[in-house]
C-alpha positions, 0 to 999 in steps of 0.5 A, a space after each residue: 988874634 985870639 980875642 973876638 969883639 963884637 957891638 950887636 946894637 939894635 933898633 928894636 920896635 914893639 907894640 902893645 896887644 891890639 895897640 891898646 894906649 896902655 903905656 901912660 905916664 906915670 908908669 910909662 918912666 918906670 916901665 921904660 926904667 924896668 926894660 933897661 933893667 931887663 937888658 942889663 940883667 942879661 948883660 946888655 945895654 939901653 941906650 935910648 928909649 921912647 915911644 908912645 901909649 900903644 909902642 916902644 922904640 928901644 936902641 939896645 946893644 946885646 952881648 953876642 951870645 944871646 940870641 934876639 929872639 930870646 932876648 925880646 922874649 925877656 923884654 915882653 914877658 918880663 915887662 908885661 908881668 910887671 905892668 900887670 904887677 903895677 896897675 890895679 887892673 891886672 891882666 890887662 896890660 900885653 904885648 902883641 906877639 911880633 916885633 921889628 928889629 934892625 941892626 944900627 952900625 955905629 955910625 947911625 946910632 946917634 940918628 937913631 938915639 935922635 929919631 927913638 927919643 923924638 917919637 912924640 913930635 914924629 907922631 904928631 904927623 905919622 901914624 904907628 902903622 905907617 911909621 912901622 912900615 916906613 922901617 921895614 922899607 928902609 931896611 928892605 923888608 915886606 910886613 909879610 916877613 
């Protein structure tokens, strides 16, 4: 077989600089409008987005021939450049400098789409902090990795 196939999708988590609650409706739709765009930009796909005031969660696929890291690099930079575009304090808006990132199998990705647009009922119980370490268990990982 000559052809290659590939479906890289990926759970990808990030949040504000110091958790700051920057991430306020309206501009909330328009950011979350604005990272799909990203992707699709770079030949990816978006396909869920949620989160809260401090962090996003986004289910992304990515093509196989760009690196995550680059990709998330894009996400970040592009993103923040534009809320800082789009407000009237200017500068003010950042992401901190780390994220998570989990590959989904196909078969999780309809719980994950779930899990990602319910974000504001899950935090209604669930701190940021724990939720963030929540997944880094799941997925067999210490917040010193």
């Amino acid at each position: 077989m000559s052809d290659t196939y590939t479906k890289l999708q990926y759970h990808l988590v990030f949040s504000t600089k110091q958790r700051a609650a920057l991430i306020q409706p309206p501009l909330r739709d328009e950011l979350y409008a604005y990272l799909g765009g990203i992707l699709r930009g770079q030949g990816g796909i978006l396909l869920a987005i949620g989160g809260m005031p401090d962090h996003v969660h986004l289910l992304a696929g990515i093509r196989p021939d760009m690196a995550l890291a680059k990709m998330l690099q894009l996400l970040k930079a592009n993103s923040s450049k534009w809320m800082n575009e789009s407000t009237d304090r200017p500068g003010q808006f950042a992401w901190q400098a780390g994220y998570g990132a989990f590959s989904v199998s196909e078969s999780k990705v309809p719980a994950v789409r779930t899990y990602i647009l319910g974000q504001e009922e899950h935090h209604r119980t669930t701190s940021y902090e724990e939720e963030f370490q929540t997944l880094l268990r799941r997925h067999g990982l210490s917040n010193n990795e």
